[in-house]
C-alpha positions in Angstrom: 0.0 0.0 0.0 1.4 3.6 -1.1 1.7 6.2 1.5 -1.4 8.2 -0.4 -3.5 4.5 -0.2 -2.5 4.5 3.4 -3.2 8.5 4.3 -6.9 7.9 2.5 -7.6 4.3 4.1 -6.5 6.3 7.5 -9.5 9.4 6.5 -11.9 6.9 5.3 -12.3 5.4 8.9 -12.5 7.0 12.2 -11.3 5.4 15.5 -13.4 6.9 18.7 -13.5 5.7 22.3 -16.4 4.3 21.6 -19.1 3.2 19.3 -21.1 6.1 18.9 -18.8 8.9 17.8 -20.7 12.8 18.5 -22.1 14.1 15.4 -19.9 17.1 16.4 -16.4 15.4 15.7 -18.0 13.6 12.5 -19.3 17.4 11.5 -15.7 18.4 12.3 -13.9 15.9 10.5 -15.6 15.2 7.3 -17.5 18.6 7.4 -20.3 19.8 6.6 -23.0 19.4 4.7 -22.5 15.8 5.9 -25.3 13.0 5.8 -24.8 10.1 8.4 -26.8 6.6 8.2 -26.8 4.5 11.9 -26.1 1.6 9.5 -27.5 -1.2 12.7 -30.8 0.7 12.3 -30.5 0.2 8.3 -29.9 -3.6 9.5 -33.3 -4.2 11.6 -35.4 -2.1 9.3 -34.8 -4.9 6.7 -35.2 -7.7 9.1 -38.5 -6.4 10.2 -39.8 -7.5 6.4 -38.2 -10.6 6.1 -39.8 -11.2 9.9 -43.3 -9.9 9.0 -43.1 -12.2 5.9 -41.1 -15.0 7.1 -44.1 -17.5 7.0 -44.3 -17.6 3.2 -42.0 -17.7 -0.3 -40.8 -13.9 -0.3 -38.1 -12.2 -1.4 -37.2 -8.6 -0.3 -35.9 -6.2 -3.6 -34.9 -3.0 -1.5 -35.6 0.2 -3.8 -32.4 1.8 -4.8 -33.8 4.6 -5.7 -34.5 5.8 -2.5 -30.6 5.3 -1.1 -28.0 4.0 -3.9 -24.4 4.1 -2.0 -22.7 0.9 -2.4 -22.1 0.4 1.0 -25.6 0.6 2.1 -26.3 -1.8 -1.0 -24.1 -4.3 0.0 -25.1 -4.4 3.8 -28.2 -5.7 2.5 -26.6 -8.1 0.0 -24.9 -9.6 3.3 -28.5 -10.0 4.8 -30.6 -11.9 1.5 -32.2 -8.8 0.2 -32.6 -8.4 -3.7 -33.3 -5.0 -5.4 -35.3 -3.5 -7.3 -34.0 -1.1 -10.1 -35.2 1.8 -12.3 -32.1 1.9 -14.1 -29.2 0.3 -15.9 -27.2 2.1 -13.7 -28.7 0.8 -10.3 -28.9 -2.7 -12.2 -25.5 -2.3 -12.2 -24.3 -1.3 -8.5 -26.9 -3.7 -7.4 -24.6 -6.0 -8.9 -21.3 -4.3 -7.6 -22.3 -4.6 -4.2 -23.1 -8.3 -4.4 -27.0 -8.6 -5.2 -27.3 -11.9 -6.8 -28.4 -11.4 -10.3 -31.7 -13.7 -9.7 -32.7 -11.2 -7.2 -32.8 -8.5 -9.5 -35.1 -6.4 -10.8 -35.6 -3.8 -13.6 -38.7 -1.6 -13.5 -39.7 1.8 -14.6 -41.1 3.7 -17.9 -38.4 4.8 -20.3 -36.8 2.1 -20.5 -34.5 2.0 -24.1 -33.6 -0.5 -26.2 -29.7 -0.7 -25.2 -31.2 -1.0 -21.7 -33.1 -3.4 -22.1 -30.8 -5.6 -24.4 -28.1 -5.3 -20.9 -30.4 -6.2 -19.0 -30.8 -9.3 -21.1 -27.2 -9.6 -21.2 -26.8 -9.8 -17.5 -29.7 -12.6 -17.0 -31.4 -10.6 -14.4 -35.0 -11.9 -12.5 -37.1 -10.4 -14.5 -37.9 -7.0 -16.4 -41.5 -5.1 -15.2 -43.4 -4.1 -17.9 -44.9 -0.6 -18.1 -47.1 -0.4 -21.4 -47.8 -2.9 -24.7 -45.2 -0.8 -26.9 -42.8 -1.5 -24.2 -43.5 -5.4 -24.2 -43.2 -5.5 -27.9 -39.5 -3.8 -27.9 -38.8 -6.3 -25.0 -39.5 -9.0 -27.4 -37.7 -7.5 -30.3 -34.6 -7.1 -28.3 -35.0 -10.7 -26.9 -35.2 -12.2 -30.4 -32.6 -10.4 -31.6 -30.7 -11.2 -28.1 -31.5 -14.9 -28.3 -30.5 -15.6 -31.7 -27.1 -14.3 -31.1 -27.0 -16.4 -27.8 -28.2 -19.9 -28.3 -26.0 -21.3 -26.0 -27.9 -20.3 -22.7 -30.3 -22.5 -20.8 -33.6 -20.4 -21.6 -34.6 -18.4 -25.3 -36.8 -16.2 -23.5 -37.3 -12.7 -21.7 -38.8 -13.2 -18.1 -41.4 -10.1 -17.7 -43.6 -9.4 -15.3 -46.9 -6.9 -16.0 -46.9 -3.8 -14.0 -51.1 -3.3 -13.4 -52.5 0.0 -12.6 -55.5 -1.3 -10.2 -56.5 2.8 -10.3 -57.2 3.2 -6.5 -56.4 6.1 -4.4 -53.1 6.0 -2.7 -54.0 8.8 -0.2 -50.6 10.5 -0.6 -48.9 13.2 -2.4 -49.8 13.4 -6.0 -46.2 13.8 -7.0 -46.0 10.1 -5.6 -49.2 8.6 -6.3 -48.7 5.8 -9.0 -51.7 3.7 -8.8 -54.4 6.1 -10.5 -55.1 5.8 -14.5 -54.0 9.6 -14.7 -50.4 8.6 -13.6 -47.8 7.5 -16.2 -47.0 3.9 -14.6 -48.9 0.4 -15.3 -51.4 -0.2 -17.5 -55.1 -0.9 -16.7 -56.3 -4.7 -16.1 -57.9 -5.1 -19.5 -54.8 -4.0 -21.3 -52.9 -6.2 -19.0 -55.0 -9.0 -20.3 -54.5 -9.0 -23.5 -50.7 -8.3 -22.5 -50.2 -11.8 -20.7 -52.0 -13.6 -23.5 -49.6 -11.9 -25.7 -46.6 -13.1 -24.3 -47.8 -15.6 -23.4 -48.0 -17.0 -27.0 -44.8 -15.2 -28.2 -41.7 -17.8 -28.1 -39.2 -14.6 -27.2 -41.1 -13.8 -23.8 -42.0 -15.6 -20.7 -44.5 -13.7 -18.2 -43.4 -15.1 -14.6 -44.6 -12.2 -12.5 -47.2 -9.3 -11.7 -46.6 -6.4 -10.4 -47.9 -3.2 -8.7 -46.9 0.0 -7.0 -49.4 2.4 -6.0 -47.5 5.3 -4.5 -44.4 6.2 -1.9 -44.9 7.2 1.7 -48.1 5.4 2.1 -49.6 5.4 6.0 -52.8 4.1 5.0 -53.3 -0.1 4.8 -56.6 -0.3 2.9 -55.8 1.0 -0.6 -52.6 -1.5 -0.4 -55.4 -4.5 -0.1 -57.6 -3.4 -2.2 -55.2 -3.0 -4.6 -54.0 -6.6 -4.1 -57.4 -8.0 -4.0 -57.7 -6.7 -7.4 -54.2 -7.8 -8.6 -55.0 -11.1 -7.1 -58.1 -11.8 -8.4 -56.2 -11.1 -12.4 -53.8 -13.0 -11.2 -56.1 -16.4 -10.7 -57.7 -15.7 -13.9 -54.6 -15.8 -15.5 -53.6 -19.0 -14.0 -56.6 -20.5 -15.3 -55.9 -19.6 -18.8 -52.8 -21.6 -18.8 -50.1 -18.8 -18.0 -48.0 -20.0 -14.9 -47.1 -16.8 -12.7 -44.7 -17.4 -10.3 -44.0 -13.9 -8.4 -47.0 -11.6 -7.1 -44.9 -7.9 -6.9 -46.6 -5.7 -4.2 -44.2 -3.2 -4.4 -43.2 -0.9 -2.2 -43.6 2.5 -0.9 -44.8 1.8 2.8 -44.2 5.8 5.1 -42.2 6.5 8.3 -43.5 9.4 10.4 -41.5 12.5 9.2 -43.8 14.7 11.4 -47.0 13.2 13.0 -47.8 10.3 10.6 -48.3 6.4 12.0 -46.6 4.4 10.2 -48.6 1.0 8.7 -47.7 -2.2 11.2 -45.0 -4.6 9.1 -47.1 -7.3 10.9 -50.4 -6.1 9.7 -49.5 -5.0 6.6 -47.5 -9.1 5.4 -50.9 -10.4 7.2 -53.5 -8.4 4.8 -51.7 -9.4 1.2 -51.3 -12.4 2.7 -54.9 -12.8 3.3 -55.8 -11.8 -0.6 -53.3 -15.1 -2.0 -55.0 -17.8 -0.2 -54.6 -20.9 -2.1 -51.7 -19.6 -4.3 -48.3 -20.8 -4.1 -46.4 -17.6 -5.4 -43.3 -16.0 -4.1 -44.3 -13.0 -3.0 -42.3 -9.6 -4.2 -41.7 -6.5 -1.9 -39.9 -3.3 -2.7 -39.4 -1.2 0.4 -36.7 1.9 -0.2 -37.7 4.5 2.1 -38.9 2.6 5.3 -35.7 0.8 5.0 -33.0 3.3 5.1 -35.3 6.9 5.3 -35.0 6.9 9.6 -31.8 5.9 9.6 -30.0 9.2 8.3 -29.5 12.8 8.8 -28.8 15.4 7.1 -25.8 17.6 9.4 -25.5 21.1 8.5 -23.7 24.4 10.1 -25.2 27.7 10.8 -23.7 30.2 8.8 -25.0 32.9 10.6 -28.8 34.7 11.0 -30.4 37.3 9.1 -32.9 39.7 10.9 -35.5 42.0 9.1 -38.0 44.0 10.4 -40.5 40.5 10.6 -38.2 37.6 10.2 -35.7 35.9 11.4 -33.6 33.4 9.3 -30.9 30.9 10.5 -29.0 30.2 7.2 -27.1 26.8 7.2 -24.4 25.4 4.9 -26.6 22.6 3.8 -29.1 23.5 0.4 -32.0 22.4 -1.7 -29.7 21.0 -3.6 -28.1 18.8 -0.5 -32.0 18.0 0.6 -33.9 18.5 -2.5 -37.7 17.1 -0.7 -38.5 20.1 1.5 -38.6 22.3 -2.0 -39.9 19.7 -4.3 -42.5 18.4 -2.3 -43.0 21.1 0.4 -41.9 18.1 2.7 -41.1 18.6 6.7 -37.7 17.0 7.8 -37.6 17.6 11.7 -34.7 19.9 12.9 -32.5 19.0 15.7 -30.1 21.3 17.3 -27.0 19.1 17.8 -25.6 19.2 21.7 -21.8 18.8 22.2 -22.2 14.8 23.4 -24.7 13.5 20.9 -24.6 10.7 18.8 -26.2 9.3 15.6 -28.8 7.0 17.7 -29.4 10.1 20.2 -31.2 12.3 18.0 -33.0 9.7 15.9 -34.8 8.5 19.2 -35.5 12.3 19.8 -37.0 15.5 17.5 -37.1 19.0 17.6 -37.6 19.6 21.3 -37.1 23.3 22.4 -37.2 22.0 26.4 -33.7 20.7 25.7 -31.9 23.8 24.5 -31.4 25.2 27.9 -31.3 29.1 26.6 -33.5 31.7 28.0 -34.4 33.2 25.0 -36.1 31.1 21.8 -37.2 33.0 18.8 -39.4 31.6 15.7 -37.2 31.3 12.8 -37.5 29.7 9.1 -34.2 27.9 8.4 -32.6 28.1 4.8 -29.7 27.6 2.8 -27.5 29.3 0.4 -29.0 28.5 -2.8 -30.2 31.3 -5.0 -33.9 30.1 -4.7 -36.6 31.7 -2.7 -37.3 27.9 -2.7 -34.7 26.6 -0.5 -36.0 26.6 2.5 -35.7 23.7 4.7 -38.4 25.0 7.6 -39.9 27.6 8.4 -41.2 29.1 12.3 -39.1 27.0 14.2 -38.6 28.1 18.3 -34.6 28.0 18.0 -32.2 30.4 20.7 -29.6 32.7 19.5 -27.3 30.3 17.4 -23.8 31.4 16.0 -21.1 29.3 13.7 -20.5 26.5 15.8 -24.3 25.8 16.0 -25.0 22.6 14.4 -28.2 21.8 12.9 -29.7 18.2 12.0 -32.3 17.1 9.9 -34.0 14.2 10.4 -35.2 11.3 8.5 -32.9 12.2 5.4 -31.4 8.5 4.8 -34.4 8.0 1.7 -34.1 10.2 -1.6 -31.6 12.3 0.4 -28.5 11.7 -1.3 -30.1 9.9 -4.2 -31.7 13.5 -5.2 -28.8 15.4 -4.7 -27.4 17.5 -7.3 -24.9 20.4 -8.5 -27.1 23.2 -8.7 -25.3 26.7 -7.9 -21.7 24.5 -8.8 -22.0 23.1 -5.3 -20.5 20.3 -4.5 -22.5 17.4 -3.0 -21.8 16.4 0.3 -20.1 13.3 2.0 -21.7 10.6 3.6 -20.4 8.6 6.3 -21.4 4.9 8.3 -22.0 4.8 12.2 -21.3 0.7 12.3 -21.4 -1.0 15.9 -17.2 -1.2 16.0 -17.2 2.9 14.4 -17.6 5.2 11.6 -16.8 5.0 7.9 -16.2 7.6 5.2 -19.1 5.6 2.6 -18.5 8.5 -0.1 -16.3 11.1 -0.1 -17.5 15.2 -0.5 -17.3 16.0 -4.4 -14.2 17.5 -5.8 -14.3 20.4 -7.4 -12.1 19.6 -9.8 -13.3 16.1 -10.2 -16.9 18.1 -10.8 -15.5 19.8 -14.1 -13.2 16.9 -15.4 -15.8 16.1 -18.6 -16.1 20.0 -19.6 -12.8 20.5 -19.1 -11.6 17.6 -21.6 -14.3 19.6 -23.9 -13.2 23.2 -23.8 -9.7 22.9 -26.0 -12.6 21.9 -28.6 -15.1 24.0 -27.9 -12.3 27.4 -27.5 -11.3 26.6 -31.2 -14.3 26.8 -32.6 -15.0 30.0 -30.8 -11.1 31.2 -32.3 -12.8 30.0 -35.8 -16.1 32.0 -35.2 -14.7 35.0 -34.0 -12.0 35.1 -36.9 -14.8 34.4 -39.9 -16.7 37.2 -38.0 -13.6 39.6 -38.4 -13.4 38.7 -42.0 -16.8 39.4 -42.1 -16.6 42.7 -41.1 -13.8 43.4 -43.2 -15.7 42.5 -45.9 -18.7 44.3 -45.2 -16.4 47.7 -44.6 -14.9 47.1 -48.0 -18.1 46.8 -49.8 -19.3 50.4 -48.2 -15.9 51.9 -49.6 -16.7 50.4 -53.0 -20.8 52.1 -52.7 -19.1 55.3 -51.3 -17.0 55.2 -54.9 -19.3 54.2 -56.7 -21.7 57.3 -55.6 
């Protein structure tokens, strides 16, 4: 190992007295904005599913889209979970992180053709089907795979039929998926003629059927009704020859960001259980966000406060861009004023609570970031004391489509994320390097400045054409 090997191993781990290092030396070390995932909660949030539906055939596909790192991804590798993908690219660090490939899933509604063709390549579970056009490019690409391929044990693509069942999901309409105005599924009489489709074609083999009704769900009935309805197309199916093996209940199950109660694990295995007596299928489930969303949050530092004549604004280093739901979705992630001694698993058992703060004087205030948006706001008329630049501020419940939404906007940098394991913390991705950030335009601007040279010199010829041909009219005259 090379001294500059050795010097990052040595940053990418911490060694602390104990086994729950203070959010304040984490903050200090990796700074800030920083997101950190208690990686043992991570652990029993995905044991809790294979508990509640330990009793029947069931395999867990954890949602990558709600938290991608690697390390996260193959924590639950090590513990039997499969995923579930909406992307080449999450097909793919699925498979980095040690997801076996027969635990894999590829959903979602743009798929292309190149996608779908690696997908094939890479012998995944199955693909979910989003529309008819879809399922007839899936068996063009699977001929066309196939033929090339005869050597492999099967000459067919394994699908499975995403249904819309069009009931109310009782959640935000940017996350609602189970209506027919939303873009995902198809309705059950187009997902009829679907299955008997491939079921005749000898490029596609329908194994599965699948749906999703909507993320950050806190209500149980529309989830049964919905499999009720699934179910029941499902039997029919079965009678018509076409020999499902996987019923896909998706995902999307809530954890209280606010006030919201959570839907039991127990109650909710027990009531799609109930709608599958008498079948023998494996049953599917895609949990993202009540897997890995309470396990993280979201450290930021107060860069100072702004007073006006009506507001007061405590302005932290962390963005919309860092913690894109509070602006997209007008979504509440509970703040938590960090105290010198706490720990990852101290302020997830605990919220906002001004008793704790010990100041004399608490103020409303809305808390914000730097981006150039009247948008990024993370909360607003919050009781916080006078705070300066040592203050630290937490958000809660920022392990789900935290990270994963992340982005650049403003050139910022996104932020690091670190591991709280039971034997100490680990540096799971390190902050965004500038430099690193502008490697691809920078390989493009030696192009890009000659044709701006060529440009500006044909424009300068230009001109010293068009000054000649007034001289020549002036003449002329």
């Amino acid at each position: 190992m090379n001294d500059a090997t050795s010097q990052n191993t040595q940053n990418s781990v911490m060694s602390f007295s104990d086994t729950n290092p203070t959010l304040k030396a984490l903050a200090n070390t990796y700074g800030t904005p920083l997101y950190v995932y208690d990686m043992e909660k991570i652990k029993a949030n995905f044991l809790a599913f294979k508990t509640a539906f330990g009793g029947r055939k069931s395999l867990i596909c954890y949602a990558l889209k709600a938290n991608s790192n690697l390390s996260i991804l193959r924590l639950l590798a090590h513990l039997g979970s499969g995923a579930d993908c909406v992307s080449i690219g999450e097909v793919k660090r699925a498979l980095i992180a040690g997801i076996p490939k027969y635990k894999i899933i590829f959903s979602g509604v743009g798929k292309r053709d190149e996608e779908i063709q690696e997908a094939l390549n890479l012998d995944i579970l199955l693909l979910n089907v989003e529309s008819y056009e879809e399922l007839l490019r899936i068996e063009a690409q699977s001929k066309l795979h196939f033929t090339k391929n005869t050597n492999k044990s099967t000459n067919k693509a394994r699908i499975s039929i995403r249904v819309n069942p069009n009931i109310d999901a009782k959640t935000h309409p940017y996350i609602s998926t189970g209506l027919h105005e939303n873009k995902f599924g198809v309705d059950i009489e187009t997902a009829k003629k679907m299955y008997l489709y491939a079921h005749k074609s000898p490029f596609l083999d329908p194994i599965g059927i699948h749906f999703h009704i909507g993320s950050q769900l806190t209500d149980l009935t529309p989830i049964i009704q919905s499999a009720q309805k699934i179910a029941e197309l499902a039997r029919s199916l079965v009678a018509l020859g076409i020999e499902l093996r996987f019923f896909d209940v998706g995902g999307g199950l809530g954890i209280c960001y606010e006030d919201e109660v959570p839907i039991s694990l127990y109650e909710y295995a027990q009531g799609i259980l109930g709608t599958l007596s008498g079948c023998d299928w494996t049953i599917i489930c895609e949990p993202g966000r009540r897997i890995v969303g309470d396990s993280g949050v979201l450290l930021t530092r107060v860069v100072g406060e702004k007073i006006t004549s009506n507001k007061r604004f405590v302005i932290v280093d962390g963005g919309m861009n860092d913690l894109m739901r509070p602006a997209l979705y007008e979504a509440f992630h509970r703040p938590k004023l960090i105290q010198e001694t706490q720990g990852i698993k101290d302020i997830l058992e605990s919220g906002l609570d001004s008793s704790k703060y010990d100041a004399p004087q608490q103020t409303l205030a809305d808390i914000v970031g730097p981006v150039c948006e009247s948008s990024d706001v993370f909360c607003k008329d919050i009781p916080l004391p006078s705070l300066n630049s040592e203050s630290l501020i937490g958000f809660l419940n920022a392990g789900a489509y935290g990270f994963s939404m992340a982005n650049s906007y403003n050139a910022r940098l996104r932020p690091a994320e670190v591991g709280i394991y039971p034997n100490g913390a680990c540096l799971l991705r390190a902050r965004e390097n500038f430099c690193a950030s502008i490697h691809e335009e920078q390989s493009a601007l030696e192009a890009s400045t000659l044709l701006l040279q060529s440009l500006s010199q044909n424009n300068q010829e230009g001109i010293r054409d068009q000054q000649k041909f007034s001289a020549n009219n002036k003449r002329v005259k």
